[in-house]
C-alpha positions as CSV (number, residue, x, y, z in Angstrom):
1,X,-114.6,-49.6,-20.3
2,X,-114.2,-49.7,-16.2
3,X,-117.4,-50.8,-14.5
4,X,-118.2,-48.4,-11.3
5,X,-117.6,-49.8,-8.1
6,X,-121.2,-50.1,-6.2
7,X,-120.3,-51.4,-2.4
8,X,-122.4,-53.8,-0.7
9,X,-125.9,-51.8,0.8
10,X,-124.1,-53.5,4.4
11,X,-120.4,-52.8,4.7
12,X,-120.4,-53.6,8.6
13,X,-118.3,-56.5,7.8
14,X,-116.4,-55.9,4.5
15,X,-112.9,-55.4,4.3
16,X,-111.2,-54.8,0.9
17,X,-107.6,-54.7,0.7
18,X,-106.1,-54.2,-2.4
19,X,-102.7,-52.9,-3.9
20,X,-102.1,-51.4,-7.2
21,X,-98.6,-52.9,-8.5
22,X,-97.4,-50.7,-10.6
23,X,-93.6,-52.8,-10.1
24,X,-91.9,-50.3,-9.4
25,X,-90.2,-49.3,-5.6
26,X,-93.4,-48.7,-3.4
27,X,-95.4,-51.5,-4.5
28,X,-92.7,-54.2,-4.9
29,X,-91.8,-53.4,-1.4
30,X,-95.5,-54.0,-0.3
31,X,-95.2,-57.3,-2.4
32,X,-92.7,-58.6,-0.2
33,X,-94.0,-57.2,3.0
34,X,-97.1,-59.2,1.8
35,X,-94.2,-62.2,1.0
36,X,-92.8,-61.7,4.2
37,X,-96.2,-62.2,6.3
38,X,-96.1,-58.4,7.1
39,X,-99.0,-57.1,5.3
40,X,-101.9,-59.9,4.4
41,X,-102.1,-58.6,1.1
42,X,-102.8,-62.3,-0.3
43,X,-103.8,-60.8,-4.1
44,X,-100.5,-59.1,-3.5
45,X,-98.8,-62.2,-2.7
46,X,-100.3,-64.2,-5.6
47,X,-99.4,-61.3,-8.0
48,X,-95.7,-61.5,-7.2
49,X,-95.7,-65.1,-7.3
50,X,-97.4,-65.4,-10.8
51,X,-97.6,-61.9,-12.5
52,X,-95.2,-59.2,-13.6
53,X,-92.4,-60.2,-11.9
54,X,-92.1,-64.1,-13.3
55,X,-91.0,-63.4,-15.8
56,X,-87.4,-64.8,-17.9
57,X,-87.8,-68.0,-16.0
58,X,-87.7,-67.0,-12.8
59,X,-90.1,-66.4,-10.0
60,X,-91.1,-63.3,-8.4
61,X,-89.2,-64.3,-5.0
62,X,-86.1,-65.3,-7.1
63,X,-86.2,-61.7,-9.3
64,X,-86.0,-60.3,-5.8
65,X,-83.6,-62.1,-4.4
66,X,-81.4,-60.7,-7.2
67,X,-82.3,-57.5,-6.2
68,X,-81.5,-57.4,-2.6
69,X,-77.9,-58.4,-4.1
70,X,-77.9,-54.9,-5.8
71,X,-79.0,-56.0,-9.5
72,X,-82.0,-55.0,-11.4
73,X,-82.2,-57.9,-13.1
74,X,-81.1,-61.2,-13.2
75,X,-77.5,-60.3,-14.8
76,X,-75.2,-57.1,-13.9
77,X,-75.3,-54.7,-16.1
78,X,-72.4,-53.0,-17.6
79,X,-72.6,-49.2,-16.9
80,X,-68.9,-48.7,-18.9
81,X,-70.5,-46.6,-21.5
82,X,-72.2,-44.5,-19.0
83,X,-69.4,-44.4,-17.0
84,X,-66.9,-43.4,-19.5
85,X,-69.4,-40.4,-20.6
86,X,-69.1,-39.2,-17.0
87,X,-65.6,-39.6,-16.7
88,X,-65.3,-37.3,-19.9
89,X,-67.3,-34.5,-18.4
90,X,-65.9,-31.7,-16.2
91,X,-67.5,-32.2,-12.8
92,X,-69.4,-35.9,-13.9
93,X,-69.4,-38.2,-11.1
94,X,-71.6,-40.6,-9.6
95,X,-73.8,-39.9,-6.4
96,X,-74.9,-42.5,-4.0
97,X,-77.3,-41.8,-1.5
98,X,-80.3,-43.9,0.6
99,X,-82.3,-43.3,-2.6
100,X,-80.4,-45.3,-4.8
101,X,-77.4,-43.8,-7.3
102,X,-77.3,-40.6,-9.8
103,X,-74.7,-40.9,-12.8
104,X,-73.8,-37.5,-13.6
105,X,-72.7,-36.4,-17.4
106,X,-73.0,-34.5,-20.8
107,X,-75.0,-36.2,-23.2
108,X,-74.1,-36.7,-27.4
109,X,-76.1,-33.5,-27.4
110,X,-73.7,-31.3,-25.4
111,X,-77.1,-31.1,-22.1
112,X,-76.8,-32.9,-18.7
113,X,-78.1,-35.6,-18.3
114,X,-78.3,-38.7,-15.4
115,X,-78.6,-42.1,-15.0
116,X,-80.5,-43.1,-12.0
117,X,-80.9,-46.5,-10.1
118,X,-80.9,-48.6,-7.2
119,X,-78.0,-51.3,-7.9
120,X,-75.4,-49.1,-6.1
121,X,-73.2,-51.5,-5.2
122,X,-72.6,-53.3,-8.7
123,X,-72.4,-49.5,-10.5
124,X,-70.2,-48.2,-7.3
125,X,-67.6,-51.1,-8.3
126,X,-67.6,-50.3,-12.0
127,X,-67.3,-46.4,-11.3
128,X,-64.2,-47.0,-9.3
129,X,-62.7,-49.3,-11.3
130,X,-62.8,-47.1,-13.8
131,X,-61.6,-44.1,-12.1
132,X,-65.0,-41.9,-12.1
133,X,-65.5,-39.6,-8.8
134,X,-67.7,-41.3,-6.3
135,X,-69.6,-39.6,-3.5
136,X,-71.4,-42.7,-1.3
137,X,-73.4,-40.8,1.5
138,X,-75.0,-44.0,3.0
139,X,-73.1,-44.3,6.0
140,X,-73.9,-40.4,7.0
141,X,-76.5,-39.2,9.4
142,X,-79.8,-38.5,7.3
143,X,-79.5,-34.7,9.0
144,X,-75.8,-33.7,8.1
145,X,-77.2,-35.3,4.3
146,X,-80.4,-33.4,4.3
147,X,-78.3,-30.3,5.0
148,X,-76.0,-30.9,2.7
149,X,-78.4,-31.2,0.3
150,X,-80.6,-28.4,0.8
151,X,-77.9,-25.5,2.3
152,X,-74.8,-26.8,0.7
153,X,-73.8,-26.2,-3.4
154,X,-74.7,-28.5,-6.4
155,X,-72.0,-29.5,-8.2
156,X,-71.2,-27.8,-11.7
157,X,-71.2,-30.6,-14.6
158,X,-70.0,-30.0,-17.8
159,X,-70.0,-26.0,-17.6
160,X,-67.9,-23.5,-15.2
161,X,-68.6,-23.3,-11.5
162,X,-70.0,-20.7,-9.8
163,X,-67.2,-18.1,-8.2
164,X,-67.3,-18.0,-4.2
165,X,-69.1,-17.9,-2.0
166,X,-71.0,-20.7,-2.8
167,X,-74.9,-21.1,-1.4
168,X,-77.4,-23.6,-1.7
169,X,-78.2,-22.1,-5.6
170,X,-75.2,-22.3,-6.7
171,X,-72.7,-24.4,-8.6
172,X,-69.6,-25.2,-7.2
173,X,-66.5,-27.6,-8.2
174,X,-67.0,-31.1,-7.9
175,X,-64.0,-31.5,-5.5
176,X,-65.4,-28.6,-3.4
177,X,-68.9,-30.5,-2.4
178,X,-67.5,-34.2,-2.4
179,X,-64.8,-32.7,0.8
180,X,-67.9,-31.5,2.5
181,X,-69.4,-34.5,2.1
182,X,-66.3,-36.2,3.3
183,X,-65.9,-34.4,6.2
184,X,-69.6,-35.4,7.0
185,X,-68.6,-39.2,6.8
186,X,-69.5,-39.7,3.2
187,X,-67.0,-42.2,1.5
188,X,-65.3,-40.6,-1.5
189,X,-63.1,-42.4,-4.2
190,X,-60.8,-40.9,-7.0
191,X,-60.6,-37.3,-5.5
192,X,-57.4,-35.6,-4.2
193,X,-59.2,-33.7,-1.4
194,X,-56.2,-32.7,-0.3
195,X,-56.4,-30.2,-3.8
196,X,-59.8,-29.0,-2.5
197,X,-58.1,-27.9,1.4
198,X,-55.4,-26.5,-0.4
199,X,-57.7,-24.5,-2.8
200,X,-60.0,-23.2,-0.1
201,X,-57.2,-21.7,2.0
């Protein structure tokens, strides 16, 4: 049972800093702001030094070294089995934005379902490889994103798109969204948008 919290009667001089690591994105950045000198969090620093995150032999620091290379852990993982469900859908393709990625396919059960993460690079490599559609929107303005996102189509996965004109509720072929992504300055791999031009005119 959690003991209530009864401050000091003078609080003039107290200052309590804490931080709730949870380990996931918010409050391992804070850890290593606090690793960093940026925040003196020094709990927060002595949590990532010595609690959840060493762990398997390795350090806090160390487990995020690995992840500034784009790894959740301290070995790649294999997304093939993902990938090939997404390459076996109509539409499936994998989304990369500042956010992290969004693996796009039918499930065994014949519903969408996605795979989400934030080792883009090492699932970008795998998805190309392997021939899977791949929308990376990184390198574009946040605006021309954000409007993309909110005014443009979502792409149709695993069902029939949407018949024109396409608006911001409805579906539309994969090929359709990733060339107006392109054109925004979104890299795009293993789509003839050439097809897409041709199809609109």
């Amino acid at each position: 049972m959690n003991a209530p919290f009864l401050p000091p009667a003078d609080t003039s001089t107290t200052r309590l800093r804490a931080l709730s690591l949870g380990a996931g994105v918010q409050s391992t950045t804070l850890a290593l702001m606090a690793a960093h000198g940026e925040v003196a969090y020094r709990a927060a620093l002595d949590k990532f030094e010595s609690g959840p995150f060493a762990r398997d032999g390795f350090s806090g620091p160390e487990r995020f070294r690995a992840a500034r290379r784009g790894r959740t852990s301290m070995h790649d993982r294999d997304y093939g089995a993902d990938i090939a469900k997404a390459i076996a859908t109509p539409g499936g393709h994998l989304k990369i934005g500042r956010g992290g990625f969004s693996l796009h396919y039918l499930n065994e059960y014949g519903g969408q379902s996605s795979l989400s993460g934030y080792d883009c690079d090492a699932v970008k490599q795998q998805a190309i490889a392997a021939g899977l559609a791949v929308i990376d929107s990184r390198c574009v303005d946040f605006d021309k994103v954000a409007r993309l996102a909110i005014s443009g189509p979502m792409i149709g996965v695993g069902g029939t798109p949407d018949p024109e004109p396409w608006g911001a509720f409805s579906y539309a072929p994969l090929v359709v969204v990733a060339r107006a992504y392109a054109t925004a300055g979104a890299e795009v791999y293993n789509l003839d948008l050439e097809e897409a031009a041709g199809a609109a005119t």
